[in-house]
C-alpha positions as a printed Julia matrix, in Angstrom:
580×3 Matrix{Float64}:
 192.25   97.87  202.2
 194.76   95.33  200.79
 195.74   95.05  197.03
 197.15   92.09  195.87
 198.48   91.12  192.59
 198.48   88.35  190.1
 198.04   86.88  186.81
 195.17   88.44  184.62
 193.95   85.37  183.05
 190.74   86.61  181.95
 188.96   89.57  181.43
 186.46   91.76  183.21
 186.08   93.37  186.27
 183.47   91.48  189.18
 182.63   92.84  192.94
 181.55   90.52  195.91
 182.33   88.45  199.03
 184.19   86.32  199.0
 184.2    82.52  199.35
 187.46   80.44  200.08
 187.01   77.0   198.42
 189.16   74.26  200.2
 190.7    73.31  196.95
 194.66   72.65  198.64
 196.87   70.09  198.14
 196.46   67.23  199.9
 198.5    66.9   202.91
 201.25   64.07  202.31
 203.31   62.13  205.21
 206.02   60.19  203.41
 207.32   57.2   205.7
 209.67   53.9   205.41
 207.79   50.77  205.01
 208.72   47.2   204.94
 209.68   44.7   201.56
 207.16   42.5   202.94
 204.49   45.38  202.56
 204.89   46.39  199.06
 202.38   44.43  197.39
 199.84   46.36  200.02
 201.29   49.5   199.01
 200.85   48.94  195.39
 197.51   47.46  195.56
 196.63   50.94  197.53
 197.91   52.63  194.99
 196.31   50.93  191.77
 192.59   51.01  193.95
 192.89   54.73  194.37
 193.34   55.19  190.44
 190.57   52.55  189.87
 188.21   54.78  192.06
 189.4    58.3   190.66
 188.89   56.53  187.1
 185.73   55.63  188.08
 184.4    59.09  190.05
 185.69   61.37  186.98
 183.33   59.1   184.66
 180.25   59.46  187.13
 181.21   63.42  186.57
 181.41   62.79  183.23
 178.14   61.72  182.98
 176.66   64.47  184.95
 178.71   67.32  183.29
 177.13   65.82  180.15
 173.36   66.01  181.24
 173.42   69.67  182.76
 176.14   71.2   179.88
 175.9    69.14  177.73
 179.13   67.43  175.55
 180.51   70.69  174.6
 182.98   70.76  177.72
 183.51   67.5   178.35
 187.09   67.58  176.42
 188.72   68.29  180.03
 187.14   64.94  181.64
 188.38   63.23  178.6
 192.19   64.64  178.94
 191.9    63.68  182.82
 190.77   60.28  182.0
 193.43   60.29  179.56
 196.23   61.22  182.11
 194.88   58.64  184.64
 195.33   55.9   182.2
 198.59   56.49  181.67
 200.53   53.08  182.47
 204.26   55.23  183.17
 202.0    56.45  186.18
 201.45   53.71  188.05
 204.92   51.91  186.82
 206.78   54.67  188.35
 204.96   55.49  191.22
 205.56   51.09  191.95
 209.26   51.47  191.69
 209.39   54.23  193.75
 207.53   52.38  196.35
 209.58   49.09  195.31
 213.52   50.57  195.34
 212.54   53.72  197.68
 210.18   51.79  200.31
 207.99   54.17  200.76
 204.33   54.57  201.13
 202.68   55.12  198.07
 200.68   58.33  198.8
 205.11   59.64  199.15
 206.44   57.96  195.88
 202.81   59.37  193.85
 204.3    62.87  195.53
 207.46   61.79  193.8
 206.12   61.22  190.93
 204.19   64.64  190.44
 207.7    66.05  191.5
 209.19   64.76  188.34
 206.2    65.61  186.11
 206.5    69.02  187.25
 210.19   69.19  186.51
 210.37   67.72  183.46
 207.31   70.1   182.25
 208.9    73.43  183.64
 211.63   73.02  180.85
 209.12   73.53  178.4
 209.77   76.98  176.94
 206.26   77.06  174.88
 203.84   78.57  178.1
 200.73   76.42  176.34
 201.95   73.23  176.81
 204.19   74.14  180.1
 200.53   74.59  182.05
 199.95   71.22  180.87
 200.88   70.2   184.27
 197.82   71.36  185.8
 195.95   68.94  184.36
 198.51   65.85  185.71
 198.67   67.76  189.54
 194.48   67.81  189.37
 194.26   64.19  188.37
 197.1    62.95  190.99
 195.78   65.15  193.93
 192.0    63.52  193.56
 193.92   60.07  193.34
 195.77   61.06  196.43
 192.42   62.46  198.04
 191.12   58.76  197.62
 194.28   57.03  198.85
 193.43   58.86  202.17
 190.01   58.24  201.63
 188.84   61.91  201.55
 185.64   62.09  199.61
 185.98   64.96  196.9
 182.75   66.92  197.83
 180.6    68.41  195.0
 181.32   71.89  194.13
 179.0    73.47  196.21
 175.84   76.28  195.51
 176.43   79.77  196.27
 173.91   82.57  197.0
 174.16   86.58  195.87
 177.48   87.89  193.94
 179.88   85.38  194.69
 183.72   85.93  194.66
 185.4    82.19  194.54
 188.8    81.29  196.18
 190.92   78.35  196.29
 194.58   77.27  195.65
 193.62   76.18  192.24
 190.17   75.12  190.65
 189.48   72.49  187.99
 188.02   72.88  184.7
 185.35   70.69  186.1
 185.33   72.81  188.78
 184.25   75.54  187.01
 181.48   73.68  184.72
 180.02   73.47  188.48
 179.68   76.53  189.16
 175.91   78.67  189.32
 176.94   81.05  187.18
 174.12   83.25  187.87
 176.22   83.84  191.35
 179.5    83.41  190.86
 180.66   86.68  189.08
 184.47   85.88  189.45
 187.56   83.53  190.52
 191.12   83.84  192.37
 193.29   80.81  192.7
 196.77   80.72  194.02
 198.6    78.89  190.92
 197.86   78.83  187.19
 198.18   81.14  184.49
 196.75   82.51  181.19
 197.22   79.53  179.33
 196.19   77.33  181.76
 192.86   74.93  180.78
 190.64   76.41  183.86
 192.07   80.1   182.66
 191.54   79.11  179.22
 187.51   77.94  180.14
 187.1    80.82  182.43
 187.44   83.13  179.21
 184.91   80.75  177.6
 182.33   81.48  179.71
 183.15   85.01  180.31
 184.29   84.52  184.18
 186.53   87.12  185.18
 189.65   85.89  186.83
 192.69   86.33  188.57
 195.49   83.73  188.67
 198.78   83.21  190.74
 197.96   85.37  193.86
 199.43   83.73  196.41
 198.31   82.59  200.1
 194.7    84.31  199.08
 193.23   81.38  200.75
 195.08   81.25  204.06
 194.56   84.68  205.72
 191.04   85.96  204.49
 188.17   85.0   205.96
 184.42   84.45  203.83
 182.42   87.26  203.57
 184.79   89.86  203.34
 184.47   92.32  200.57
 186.39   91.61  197.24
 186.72   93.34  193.88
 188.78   91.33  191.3
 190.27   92.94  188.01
 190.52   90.33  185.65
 191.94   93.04  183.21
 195.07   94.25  185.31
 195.29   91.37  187.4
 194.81   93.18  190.89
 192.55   91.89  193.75
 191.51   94.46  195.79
 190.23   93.62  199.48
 187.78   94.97  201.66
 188.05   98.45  199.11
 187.73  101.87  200.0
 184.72  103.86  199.18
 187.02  105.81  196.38
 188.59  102.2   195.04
 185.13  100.89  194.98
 183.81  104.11  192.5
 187.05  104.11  190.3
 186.45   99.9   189.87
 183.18  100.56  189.39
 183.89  102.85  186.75
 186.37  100.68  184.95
 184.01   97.93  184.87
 180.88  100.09  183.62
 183.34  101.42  180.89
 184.64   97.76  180.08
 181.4    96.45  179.74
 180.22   99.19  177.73
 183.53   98.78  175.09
 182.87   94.86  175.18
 179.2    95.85  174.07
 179.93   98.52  171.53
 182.62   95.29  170.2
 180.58   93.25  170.3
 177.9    95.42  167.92
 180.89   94.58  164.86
 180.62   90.82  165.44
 178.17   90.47  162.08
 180.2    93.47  159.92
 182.97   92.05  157.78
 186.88   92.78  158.74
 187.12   95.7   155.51
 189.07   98.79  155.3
 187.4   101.81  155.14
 188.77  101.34  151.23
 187.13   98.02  151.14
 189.93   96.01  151.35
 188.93   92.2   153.4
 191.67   90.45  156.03
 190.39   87.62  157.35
 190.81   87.51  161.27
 190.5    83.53  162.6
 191.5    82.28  165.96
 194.48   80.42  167.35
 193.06   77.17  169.38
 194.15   74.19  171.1
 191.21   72.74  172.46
 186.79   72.95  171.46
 185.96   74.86  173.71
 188.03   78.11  172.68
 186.78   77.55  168.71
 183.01   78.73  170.17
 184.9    81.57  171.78
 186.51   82.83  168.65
 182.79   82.64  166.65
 181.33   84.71  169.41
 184.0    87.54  169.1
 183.96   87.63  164.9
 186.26   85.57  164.27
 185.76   83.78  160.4
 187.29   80.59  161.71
 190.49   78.92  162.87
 193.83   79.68  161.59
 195.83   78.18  163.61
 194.61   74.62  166.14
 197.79   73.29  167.62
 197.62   69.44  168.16
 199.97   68.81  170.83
 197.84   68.06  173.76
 196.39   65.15  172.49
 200.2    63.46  172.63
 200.81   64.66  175.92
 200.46   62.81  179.01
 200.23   59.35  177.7
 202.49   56.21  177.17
 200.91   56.03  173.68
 200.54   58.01  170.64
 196.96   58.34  170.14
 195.3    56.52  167.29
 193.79   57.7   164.47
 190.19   57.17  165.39
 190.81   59.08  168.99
 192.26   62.1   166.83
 189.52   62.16  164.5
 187.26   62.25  167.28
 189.27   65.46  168.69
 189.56   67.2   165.02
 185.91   66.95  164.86
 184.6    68.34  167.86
 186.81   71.08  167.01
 185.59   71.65  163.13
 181.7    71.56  164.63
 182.7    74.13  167.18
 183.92   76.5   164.51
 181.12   75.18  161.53
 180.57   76.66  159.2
 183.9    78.07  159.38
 187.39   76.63  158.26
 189.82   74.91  160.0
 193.41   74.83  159.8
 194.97   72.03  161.34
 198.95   72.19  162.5
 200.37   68.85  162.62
 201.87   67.75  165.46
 204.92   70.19  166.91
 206.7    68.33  169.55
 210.35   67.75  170.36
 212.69   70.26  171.77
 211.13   71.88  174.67
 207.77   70.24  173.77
 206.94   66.85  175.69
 206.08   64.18  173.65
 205.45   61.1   176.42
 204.82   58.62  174.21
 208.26   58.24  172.68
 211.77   57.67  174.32
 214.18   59.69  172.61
 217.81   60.17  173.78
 218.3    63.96  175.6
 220.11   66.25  172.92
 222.41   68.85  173.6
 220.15   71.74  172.33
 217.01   70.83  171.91
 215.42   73.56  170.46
 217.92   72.57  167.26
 217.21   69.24  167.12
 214.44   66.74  166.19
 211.49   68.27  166.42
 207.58   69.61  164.52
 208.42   68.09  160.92
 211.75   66.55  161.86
 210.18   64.78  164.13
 206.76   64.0   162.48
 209.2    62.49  159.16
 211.36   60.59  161.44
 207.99   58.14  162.94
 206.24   58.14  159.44
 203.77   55.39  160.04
 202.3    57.81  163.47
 202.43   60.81  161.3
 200.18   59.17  158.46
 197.48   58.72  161.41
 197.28   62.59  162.01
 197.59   63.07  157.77
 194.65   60.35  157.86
 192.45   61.25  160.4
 192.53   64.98  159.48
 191.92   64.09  155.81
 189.0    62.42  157.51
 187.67   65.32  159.17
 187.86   67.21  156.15
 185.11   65.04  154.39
 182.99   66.95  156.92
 184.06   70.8   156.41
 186.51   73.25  155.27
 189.74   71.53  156.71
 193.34   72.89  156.31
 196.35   71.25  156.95
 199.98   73.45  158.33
 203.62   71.45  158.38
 205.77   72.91  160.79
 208.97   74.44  161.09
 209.92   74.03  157.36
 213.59   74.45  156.49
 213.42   72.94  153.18
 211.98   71.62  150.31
 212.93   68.07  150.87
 210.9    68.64  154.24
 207.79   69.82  152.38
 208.26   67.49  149.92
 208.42   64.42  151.87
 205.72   65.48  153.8
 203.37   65.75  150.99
 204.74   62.22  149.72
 203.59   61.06  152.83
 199.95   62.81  152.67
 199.53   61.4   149.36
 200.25   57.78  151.0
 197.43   58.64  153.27
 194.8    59.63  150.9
 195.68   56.45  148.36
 195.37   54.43  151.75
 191.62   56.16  152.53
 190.8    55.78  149.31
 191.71   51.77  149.15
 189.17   51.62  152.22
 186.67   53.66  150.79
 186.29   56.15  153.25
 185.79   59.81  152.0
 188.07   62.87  152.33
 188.59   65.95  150.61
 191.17   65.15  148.25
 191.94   69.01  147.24
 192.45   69.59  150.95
 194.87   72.74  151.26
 198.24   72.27  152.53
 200.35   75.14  154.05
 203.67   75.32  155.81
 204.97   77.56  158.82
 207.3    80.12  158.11
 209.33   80.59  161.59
 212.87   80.24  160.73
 215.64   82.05  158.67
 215.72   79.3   156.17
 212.26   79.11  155.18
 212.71   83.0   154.61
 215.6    82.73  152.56
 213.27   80.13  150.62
 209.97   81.6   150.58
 209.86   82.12  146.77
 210.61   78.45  146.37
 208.5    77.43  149.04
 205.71   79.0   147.56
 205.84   76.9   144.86
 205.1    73.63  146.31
 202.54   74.99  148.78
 198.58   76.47  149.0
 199.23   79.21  151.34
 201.87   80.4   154.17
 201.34   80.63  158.05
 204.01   82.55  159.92
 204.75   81.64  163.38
 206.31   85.41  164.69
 206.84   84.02  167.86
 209.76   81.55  166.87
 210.16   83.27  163.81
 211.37   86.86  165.7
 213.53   84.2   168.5
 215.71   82.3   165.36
 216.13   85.49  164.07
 217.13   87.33  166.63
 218.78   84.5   168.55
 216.62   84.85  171.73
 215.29   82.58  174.03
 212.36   84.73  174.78
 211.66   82.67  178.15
 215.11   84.06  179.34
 213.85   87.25  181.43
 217.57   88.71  181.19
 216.98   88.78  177.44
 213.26   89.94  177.07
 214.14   93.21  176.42
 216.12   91.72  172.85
 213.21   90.03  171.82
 211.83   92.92  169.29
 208.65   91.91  166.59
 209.24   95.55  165.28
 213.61   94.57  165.0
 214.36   95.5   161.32
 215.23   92.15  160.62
 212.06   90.77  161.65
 210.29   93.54  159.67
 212.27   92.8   156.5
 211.52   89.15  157.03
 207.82   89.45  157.34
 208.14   92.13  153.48
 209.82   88.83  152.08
 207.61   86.27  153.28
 204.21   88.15  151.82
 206.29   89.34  148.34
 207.35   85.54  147.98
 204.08   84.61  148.69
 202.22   86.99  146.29
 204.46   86.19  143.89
 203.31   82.75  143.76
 199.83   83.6   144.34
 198.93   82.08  147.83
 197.73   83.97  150.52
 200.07   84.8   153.53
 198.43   84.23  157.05
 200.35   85.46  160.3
 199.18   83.45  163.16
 201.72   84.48  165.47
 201.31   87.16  169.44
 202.12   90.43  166.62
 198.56   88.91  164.75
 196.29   89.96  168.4
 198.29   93.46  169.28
 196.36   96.08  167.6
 199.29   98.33  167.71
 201.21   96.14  164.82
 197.64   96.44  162.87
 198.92   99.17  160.82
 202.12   97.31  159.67
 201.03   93.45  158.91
 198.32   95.12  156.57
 200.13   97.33  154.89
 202.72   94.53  154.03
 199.59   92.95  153.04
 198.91   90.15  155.09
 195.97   88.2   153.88
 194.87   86.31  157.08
 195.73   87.46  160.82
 194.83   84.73  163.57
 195.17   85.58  167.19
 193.22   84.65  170.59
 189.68   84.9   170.55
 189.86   87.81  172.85
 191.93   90.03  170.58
 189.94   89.72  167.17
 186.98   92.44  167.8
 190.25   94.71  168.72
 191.94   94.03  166.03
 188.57   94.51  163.73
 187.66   98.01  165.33
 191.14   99.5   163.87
 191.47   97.5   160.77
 187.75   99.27  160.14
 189.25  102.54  160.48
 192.0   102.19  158.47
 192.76  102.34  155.01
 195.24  100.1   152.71
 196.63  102.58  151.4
 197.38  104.29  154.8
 198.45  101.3   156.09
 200.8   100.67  153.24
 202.04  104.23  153.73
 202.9   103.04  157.53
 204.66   99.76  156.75
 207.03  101.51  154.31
 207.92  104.23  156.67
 209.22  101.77  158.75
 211.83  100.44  156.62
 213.34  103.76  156.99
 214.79  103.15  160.79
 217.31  100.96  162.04
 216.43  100.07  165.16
 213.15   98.5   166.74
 213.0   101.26  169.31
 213.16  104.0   166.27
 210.46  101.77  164.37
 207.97  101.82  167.02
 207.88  105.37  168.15
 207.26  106.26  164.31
 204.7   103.88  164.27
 203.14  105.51  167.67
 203.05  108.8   166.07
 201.51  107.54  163.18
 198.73  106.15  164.85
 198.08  108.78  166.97
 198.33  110.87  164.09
 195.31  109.16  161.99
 193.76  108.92  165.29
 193.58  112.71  165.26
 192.75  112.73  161.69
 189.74  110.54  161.99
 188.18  113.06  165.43
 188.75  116.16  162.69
């Protein structure tokens, strides 16, 4: 028996043989060429586009008569990326000033891509790259004229392998058969990992060479919750895995039984628990584990990947698909938050020193005012159609907020002028994730409709950690004293006012922080889809004023590791009072 070891990316527990896939990379032979045979080089390389553009719209089309147009947002982004002019015009200089054959500069090319995306520190729009290596390794597949096969049938429980799989891929797939996948790259927030979830697939990501040494038919058990892959199992691996996945199912089914009860304390106090999204397809997934909606849809994708900021039309398009996934539900709507880390293709902006400081979310949304009233307009739009919310990010002021609003007020008088309807009461919130907007909550409260606090950057200003620096994970600390203090202020500031405070941050899906962001008195938590149910099952045995007991406690410590094993002990002290 061999145990191997990767990425969880999504959960459950599957047994089966298993089936390599040959999903590798193309093989690539870069070689010298001529000046006289660049023209032919180019013209190869602008066919094999034209041909990728033109298979990925016949699979379009036949995605869209056997699943219909719920999943068809990952054709769209492929599409998307394969249009992209800076593709081509870099690959041709390559070939031009390198001379090389084109299949060699495309390789170049994806080199780049991958480099410029592995400085992203946010891990959702890092795995972005994916998406550009799947559409550049079908147009290199074509360029060598090697026909991309249909994903093909499978008999019996089926265990899929491959060095990576496609969202497409997956929407492929008898799912009556296939009970599970392994790939050698990706990760959680990949767009197959994030689809795989979706459709309740178990998976494991990231475990390398799976695909070079095992043959097909050998015995496979894959543990989408701990990320293991266990092959050819013992008889006593095989009954413990059995057991964990009889005992998961049965916990996903007794969850599953709270999907219609309402989020309460046992002393009747409502929080409302919504989902954190990026694309449609996770908004269904949030509905089907309780959640009451969507507080928190980042944007960003749609900018990615293009030479273009996307028009208004092409966004409202995007914003609703994504309100009909979550109907009759609301929708809250970040605007876009790009810069820094965060690739924004469309735009050429000079490198800064420290980017994480510099023009980015609202700076950099108020700096291009004419492409930010598109998003205001097309998600005032959307709103004509359902409960739509709007989020400004990374607030440090009230000029910020207030020039914002100027701006959305532009954007209504301009709907308005053209007659097309909106909500003009639409809700407006900002994201508290920095030291100033804490310092400024009370004021801030004043001028908006409710607060959304982004813990993740919030805890990393504060704390002054880059929390993708592995020699300063341990530092970064949601239960630090600081943080905790923060988090009192934000909700007391935004009480005060009378808005609700949402926290749509990773403290919002980890039930052990339950205790604390109610008794604070949160208002709204949002987290992945996955995490809500979780969340629900101990904010139904809890009471406020329990909770409110907890949250005070902790103010009492001075350190985060002090904090959390009082709030242990807690827990598994009302854990002992509930059994008596």
């Amino acid at each position: 028996m061999q145990v191997l070891h990767g990425i969880a990316a999504s959960p459950g527990i599957a047994m089966g043989k298993l089936c390599v896939i040959d999903r590798h990379q193309t093989t690539v032979s870069e070689y010298p060429i001529s000046s006289d045979t660049v023209i032919h080089e180019t013209a190869r390389l602008t066919q094999a586009i034209e041909i990728t553009r033109i298979d990925l719209e016949s699979l379009k089309s036949r995605l869209a008569e056997t699943t219909g147009e719920a999943h068809l947002f990952f054709i769209e982004v492929h599409l998307m990326i394969l249009a992209d002019e800076r593709l081509v015009a870099e690959t041709t200089e390559i070939i031009r000033t390198g001379l090389i054959n084109a299949e060699g500069a495309l390789r170049r090319t994806l080199h780049r891509y991958r480099e410029k995306f592995a400085s992203i520190n946010d891990p959702y729009l890092r795995e972005r790259i994916s998406d550009v290596e799947t559409v550049i390794e079908r147009v290199l597949r074509n360029m060598n004229g090697q026909v991309v096969e249909p994903f093909p049938q499978h008999n019996g429980h089926t265990i899929l392998a491959a060095h990576d799989f496609s969202p497409a891929d997956l929407l492929q797939i008898d799912r009556k058969n296939i009970k599970a996948i392994i790939t050698e790259i990706g990760g959680r927030t990949s767009h197959t990992a994030i689809l795989a979830r979706a459709l309740d697939l178990p998976a494991v990501m990231g475990v390398e060479g799976i695909t070079d040494f095992l043959p097909d038919g050998v015995a496979v058990i894959v543990d989408g919750l701990s990320g293991t892959v266990h092959i050819d199992p013992d008889q006593e691996t095989f009954q413990s895995s059995l057991s964990r996945k009889q005992h998961y199912e049965y916990v996903e089914y007794e969850l599953l039984k709270s999907v219609p009860l309402p989020a309460v304390t046992l002393d009747g106090h409502e929080v409302h628990l919504l989902g954190n999204v990026e694309i449609p397809e996770e908004g269904s997934s949030v509905l089907k584990h309780g959640g009451s909606g969507v507080g928190l849809y980042r944007t960003e994708m749609l900018f990615m990947n293009r030479p273009d900021m996307p028009d208004e039309d092409e966004q409202l398009g995007l914003y609703r698909s994504m309100l009909q996934a979550v109907a009759p539900h609301p929708l809250t709507i970040r605007t876009l938050d790009a810069g820094g880390d965060k690739l924004l293709e469309g735009m050429d902006r000079s490198e800064e020193a420290n980017p994480a400081l510099g023009v980015r979310a609202i700076r950099l949304s108020l700096s291009m005012p004419d492409e930010f009233k598109k998003q205001l307009r097309a998600i005032l739009r959307v709103s004509a159609d359902g409960p739509v919310r709007i989020i400004f990010p990374m607030i440090s002021g009230m000029e910020e907020v207030r020039a914002a609003k100027a701006l959305l007020e532009e954007a209504k008088l301009e709907l308005s002028a053209s007659g097309i309807p909106f909500y003009s009461a639409i809700k407006v919130g900002v994201m508290i994730e920095i030291p100033a907007a804490v310092t400024l909550a009370d004021l801030l409260a004043r001028e908006v409709d409710f607060f959304s606090v982004g813990t993740n950057d919030l805890i990393q200003y504060t704390l002054a950690i880059d929390r993708s620096n592995e020699q300063l994970s341990h530092l970064y600390q949601p239960l630090h004293p600081a943080v905790l203090r923060s988090l009192r202020r934000i909700v007391q500031a935004a009480h005060g006012a009378g808005i609700p405070a949402c926290l749509c941050g990773e403290m919002a899906g980890d039930p052990l922080y339950l205790p604390v962001l109610l008794g604070l008195g949160f208002d709204e938590l949002s987290m992945g889809a996955w995490s809500i149910l979780r969340v629900k099952q101990i904010l139904r045995r809890c009471t406020l004023e329990r909770a409110a007991r907890i949250a005070e406690g902790c103010f009492a410590y001075s350190t985060a590791g002090e904090v959390e094993m009082y709030l242990k002990s807690q827990i598994t002290m009302n854990v002992t009072e509930s059994i008596d």
